[in-house]
Backbone as XML, in Angstrom:
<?xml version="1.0"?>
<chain id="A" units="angstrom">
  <residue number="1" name="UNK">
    <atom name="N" x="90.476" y="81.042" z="75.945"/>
    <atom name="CA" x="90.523" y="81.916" z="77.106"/>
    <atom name="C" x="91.368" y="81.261" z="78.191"/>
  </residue>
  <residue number="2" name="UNK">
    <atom name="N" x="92.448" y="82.000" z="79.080"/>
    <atom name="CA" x="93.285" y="81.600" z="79.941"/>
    <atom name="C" x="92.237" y="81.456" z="81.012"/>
  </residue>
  <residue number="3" name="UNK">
    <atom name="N" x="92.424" y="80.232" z="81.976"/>
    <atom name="CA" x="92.182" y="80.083" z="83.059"/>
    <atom name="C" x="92.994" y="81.021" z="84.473"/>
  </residue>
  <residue number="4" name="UNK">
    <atom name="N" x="92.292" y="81.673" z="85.001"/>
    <atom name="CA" x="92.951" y="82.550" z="86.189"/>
    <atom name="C" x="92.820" y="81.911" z="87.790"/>
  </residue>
  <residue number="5" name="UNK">
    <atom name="N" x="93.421" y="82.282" z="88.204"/>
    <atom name="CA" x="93.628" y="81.688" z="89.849"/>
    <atom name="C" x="93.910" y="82.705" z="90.932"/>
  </residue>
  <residue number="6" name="UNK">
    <atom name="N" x="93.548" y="83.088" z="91.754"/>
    <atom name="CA" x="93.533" y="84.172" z="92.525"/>
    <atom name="C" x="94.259" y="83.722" z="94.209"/>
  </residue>
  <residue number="7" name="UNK">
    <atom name="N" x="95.443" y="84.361" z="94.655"/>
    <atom name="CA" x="95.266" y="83.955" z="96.134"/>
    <atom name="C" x="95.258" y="85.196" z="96.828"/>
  </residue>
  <residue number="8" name="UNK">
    <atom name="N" x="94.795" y="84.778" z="97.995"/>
    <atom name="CA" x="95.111" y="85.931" z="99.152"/>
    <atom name="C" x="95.367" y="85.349" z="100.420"/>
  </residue>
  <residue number="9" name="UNK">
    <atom name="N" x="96.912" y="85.949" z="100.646"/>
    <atom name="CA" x="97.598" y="85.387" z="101.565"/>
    <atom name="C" x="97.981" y="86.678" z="102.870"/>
  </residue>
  <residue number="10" name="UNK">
    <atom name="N" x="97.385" y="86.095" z="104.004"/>
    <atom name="CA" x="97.590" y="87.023" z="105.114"/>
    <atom name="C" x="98.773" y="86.629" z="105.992"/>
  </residue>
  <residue number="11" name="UNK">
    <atom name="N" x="99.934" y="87.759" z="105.799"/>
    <atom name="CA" x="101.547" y="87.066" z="106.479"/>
    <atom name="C" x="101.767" y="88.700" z="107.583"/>
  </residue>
  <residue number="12" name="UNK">
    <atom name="N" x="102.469" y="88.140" z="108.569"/>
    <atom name="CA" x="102.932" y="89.673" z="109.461"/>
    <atom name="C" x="103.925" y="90.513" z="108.212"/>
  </residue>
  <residue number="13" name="UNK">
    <atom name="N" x="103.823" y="91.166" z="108.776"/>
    <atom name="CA" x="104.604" y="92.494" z="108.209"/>
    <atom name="C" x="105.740" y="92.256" z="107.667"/>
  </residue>
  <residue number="14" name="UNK">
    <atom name="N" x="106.358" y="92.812" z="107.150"/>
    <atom name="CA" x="107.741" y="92.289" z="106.783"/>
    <atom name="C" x="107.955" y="91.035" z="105.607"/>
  </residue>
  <residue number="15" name="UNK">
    <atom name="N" x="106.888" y="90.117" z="105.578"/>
    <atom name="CA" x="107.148" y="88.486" z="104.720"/>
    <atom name="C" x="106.860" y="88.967" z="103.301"/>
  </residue>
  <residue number="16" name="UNK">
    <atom name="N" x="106.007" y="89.747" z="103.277"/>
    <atom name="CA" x="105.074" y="89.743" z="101.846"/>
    <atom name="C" x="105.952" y="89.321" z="100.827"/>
  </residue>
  <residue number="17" name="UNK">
    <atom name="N" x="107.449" y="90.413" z="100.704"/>
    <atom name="CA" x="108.343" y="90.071" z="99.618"/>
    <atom name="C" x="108.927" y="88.672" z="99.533"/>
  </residue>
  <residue number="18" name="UNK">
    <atom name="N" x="109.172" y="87.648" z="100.450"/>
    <atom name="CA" x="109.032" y="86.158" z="100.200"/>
    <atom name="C" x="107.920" y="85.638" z="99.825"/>
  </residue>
  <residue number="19" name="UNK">
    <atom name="N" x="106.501" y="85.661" z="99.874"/>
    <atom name="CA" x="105.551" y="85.452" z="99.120"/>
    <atom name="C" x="105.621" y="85.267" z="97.991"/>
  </residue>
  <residue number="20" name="UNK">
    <atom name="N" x="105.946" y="87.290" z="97.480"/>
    <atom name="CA" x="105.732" y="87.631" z="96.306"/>
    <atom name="C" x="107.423" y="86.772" z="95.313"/>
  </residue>
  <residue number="21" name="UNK">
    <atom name="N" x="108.471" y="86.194" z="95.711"/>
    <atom name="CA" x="109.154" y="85.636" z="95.390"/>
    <atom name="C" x="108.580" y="84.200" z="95.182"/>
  </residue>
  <residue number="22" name="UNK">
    <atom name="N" x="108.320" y="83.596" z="95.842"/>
    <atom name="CA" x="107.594" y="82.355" z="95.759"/>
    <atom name="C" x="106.763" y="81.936" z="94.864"/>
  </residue>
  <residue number="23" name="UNK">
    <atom name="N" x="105.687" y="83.372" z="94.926"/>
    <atom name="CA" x="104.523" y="83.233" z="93.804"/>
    <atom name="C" x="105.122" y="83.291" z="92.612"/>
  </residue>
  <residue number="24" name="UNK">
    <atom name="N" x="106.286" y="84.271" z="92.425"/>
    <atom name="CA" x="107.094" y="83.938" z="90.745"/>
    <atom name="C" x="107.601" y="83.018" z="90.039"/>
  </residue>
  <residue number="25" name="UNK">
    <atom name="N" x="107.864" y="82.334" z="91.477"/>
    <atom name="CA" x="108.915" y="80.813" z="91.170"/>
    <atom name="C" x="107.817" y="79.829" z="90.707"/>
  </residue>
  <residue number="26" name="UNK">
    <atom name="N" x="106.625" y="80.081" z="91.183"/>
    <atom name="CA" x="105.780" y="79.491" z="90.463"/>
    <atom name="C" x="104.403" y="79.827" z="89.206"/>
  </residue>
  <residue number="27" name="UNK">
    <atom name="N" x="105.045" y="80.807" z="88.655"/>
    <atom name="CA" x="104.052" y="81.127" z="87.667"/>
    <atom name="C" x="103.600" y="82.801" z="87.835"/>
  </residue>
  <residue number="28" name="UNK">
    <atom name="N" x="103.580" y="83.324" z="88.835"/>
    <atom name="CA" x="102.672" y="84.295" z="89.153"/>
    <atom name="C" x="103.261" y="85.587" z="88.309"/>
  </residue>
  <residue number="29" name="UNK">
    <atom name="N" x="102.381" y="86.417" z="87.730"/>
    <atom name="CA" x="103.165" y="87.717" z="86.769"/>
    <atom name="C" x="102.983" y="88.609" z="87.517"/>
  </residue>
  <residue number="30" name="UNK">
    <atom name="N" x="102.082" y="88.745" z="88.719"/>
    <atom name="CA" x="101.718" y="90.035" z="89.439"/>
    <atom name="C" x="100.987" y="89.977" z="90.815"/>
  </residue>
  <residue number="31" name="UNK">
    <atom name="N" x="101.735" y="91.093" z="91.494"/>
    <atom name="CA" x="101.010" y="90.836" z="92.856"/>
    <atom name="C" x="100.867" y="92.681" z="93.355"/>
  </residue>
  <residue number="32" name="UNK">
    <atom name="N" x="100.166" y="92.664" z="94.348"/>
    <atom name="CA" x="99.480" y="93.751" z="94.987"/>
    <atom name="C" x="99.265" y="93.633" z="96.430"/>
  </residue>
  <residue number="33" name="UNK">
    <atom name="N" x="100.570" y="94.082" z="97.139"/>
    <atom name="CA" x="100.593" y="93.911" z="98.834"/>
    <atom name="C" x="100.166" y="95.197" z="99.409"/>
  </residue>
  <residue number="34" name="UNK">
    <atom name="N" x="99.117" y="95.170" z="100.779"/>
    <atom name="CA" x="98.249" y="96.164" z="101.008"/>
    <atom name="C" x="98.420" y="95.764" z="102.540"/>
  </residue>
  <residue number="35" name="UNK">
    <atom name="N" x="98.954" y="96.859" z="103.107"/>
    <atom name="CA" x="99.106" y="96.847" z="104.583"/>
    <atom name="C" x="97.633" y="97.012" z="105.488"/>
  </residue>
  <residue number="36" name="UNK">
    <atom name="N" x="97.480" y="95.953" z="106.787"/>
    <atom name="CA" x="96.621" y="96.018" z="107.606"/>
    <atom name="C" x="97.087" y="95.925" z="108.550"/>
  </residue>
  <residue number="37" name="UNK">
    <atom name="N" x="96.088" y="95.401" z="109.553"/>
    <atom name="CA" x="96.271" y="95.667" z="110.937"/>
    <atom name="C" x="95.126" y="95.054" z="111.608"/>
  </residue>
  <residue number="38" name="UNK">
    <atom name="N" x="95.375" y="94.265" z="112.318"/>
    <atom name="CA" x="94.118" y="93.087" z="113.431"/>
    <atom name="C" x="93.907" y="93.309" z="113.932"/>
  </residue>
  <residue number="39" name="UNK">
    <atom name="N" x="92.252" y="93.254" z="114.290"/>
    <atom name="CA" x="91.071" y="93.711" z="115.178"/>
    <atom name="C" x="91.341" y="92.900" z="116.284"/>
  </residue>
  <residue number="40" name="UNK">
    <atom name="N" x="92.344" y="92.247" z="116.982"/>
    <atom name="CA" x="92.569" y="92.107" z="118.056"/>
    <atom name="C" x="92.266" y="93.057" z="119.459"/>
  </residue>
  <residue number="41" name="UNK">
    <atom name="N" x="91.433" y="92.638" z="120.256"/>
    <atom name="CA" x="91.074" y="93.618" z="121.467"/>
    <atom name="C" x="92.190" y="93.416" z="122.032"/>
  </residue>
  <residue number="42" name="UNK">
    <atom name="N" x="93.068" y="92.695" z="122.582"/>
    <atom name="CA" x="94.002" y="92.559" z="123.565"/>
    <atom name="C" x="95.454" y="92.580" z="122.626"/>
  </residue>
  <residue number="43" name="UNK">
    <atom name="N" x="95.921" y="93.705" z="122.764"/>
    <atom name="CA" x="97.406" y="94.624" z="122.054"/>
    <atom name="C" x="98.312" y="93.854" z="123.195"/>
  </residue>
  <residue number="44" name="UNK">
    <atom name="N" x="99.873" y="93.553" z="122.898"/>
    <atom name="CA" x="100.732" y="93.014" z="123.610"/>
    <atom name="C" x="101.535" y="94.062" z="124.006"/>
  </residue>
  <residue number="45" name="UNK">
    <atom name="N" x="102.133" y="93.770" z="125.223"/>
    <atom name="CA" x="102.822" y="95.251" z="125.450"/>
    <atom name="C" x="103.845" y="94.604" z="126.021"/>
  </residue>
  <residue number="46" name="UNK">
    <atom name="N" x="105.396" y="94.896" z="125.583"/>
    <atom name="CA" x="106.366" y="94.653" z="126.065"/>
    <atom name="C" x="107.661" y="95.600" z="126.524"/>
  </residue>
  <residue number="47" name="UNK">
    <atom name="N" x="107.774" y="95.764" z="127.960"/>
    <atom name="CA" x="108.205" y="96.919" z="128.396"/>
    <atom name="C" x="107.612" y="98.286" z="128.497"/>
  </residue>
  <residue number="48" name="UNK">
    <atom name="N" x="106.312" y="97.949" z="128.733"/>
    <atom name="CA" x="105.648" y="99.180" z="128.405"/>
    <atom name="C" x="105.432" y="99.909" z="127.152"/>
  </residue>
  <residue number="49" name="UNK">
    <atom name="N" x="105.676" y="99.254" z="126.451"/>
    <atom name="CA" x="105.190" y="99.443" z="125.267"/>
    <atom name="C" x="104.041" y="98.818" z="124.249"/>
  </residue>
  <residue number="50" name="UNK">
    <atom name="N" x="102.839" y="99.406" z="124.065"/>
    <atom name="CA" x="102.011" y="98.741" z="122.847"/>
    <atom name="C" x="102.450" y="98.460" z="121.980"/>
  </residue>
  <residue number="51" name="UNK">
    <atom name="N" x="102.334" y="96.656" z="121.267"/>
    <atom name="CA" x="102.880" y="96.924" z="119.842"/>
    <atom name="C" x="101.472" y="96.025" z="119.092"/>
  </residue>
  <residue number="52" name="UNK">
    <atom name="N" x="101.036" y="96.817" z="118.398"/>
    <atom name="CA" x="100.003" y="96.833" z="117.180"/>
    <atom name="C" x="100.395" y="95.479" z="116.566"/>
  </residue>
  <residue number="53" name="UNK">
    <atom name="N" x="99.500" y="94.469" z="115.950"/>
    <atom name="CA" x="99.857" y="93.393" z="115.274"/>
    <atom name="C" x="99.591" y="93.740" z="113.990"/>
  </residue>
  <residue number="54" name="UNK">
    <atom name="N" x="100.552" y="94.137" z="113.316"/>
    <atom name="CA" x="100.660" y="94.676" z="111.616"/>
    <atom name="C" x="100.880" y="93.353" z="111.062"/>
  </residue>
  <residue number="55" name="UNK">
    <atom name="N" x="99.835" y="94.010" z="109.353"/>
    <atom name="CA" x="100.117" y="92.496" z="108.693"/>
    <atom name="C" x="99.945" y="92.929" z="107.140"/>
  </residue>
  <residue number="56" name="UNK">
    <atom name="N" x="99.878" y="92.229" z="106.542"/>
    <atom name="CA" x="100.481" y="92.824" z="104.907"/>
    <atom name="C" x="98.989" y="91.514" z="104.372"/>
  </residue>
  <residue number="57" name="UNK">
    <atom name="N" x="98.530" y="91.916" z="102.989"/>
    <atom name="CA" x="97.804" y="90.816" z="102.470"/>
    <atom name="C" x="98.739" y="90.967" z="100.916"/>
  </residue>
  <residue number="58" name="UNK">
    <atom name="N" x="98.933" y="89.766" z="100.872"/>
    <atom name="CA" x="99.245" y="89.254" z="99.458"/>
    <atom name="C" x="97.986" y="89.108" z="98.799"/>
  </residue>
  <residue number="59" name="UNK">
    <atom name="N" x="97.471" y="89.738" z="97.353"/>
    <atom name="CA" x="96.884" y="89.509" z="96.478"/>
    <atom name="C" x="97.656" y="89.088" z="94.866"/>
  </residue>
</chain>
């Protein structure tokens, strides 16, 4: 029986696909990136604008 290894990696938005490159370079056959978003109470606003802290999980 193969031994399995699991990660889960929390990166901002945008990185996941360097992850998921990384994880190949080292072994990995498969991944599953799933967009979130942080329960942060205090949103940053620049120029009057809210911007949401989006984030991707690598599985």
């Amino acid at each position: 029986m193969k031994e399995l290894k699991a990660l889960y990696i929390i990166v901002n938005a945008g990185f996941a696909s360097e992850v998921v490159a990384i994880a190949r370079k080292l072994g990995s056959t498969g991944a599953t990136i799933i967009n979130a978003r942080g329960s942060v109470e205090k949103h940053k606003t620049i120029l009057g604008i809210t911007i949401d802290t989006e984030k991707e999980i690598f599985l």
